[in-house]
N, C-alpha and C positions, 0 to 999 in steps of 0.2 A: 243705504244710509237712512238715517231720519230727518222729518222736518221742522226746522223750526220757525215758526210763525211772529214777525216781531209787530210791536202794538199797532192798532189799529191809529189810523189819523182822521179828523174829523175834519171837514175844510167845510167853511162858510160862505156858501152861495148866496146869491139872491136871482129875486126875477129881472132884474137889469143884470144882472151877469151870471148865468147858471151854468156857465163851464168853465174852466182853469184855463186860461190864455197862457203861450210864454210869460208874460206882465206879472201875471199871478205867481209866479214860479221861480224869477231871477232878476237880478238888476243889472244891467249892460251900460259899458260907457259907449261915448259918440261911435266909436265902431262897430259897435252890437255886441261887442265879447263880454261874455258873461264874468260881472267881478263879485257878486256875492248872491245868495239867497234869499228870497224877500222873506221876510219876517210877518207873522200877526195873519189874521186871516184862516188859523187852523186850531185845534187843540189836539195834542198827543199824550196821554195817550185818549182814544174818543171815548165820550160817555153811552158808551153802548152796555146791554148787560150778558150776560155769562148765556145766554141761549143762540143771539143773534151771533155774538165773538163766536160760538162752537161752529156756526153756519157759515160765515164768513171762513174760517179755518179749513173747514171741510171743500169748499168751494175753489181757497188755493190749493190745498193740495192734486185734486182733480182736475183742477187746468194744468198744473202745473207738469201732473204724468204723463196727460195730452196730449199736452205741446212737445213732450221729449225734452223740456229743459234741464240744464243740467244742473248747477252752480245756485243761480237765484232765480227768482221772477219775481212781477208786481203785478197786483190787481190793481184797477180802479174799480170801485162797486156803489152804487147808489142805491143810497136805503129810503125809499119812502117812511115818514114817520107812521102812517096808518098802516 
């Protein structure tokens, strides 16, 4: 089969919060169940250019033979700007 790589997402960190918590990722009512997706905080598809997206690309596909996955996978990947 072949792969297909869908757009990159860019999420906005800071130095008070430099990782994705559940908080950052879903809204839950008093029971904890998750009732929607948080919103804002990212942009899709990310402002990266056509050499970085090739590296990223190339980087899923190689975990992804790796791992033996089959169906999907997901990276997380941090790009320093420098």
């Amino acid at each position: 089969g072949s792969f297909q790589m869908l757009p990159c997402i860019e999420y906005f960190l800071t130095q008070d919060s430099p990782i994705r918590t559940p908080e950052h990722k879903l809204v839950t009512d008093a029971r904890g169940v998750p009732t929607t997706a948080v919103t804002g905080g990212r942009k899709c598809p990310a402002d990266i250019d056509v050499v970085l997206a090739k590296k990223l690309q190339n980087l899923a596909v190689k975990s992804h033979t790796a791992l033996g996955c089959r169906d999907y996978s997901i990276d997380d990947v941090r790009v320093d700007p420098q």
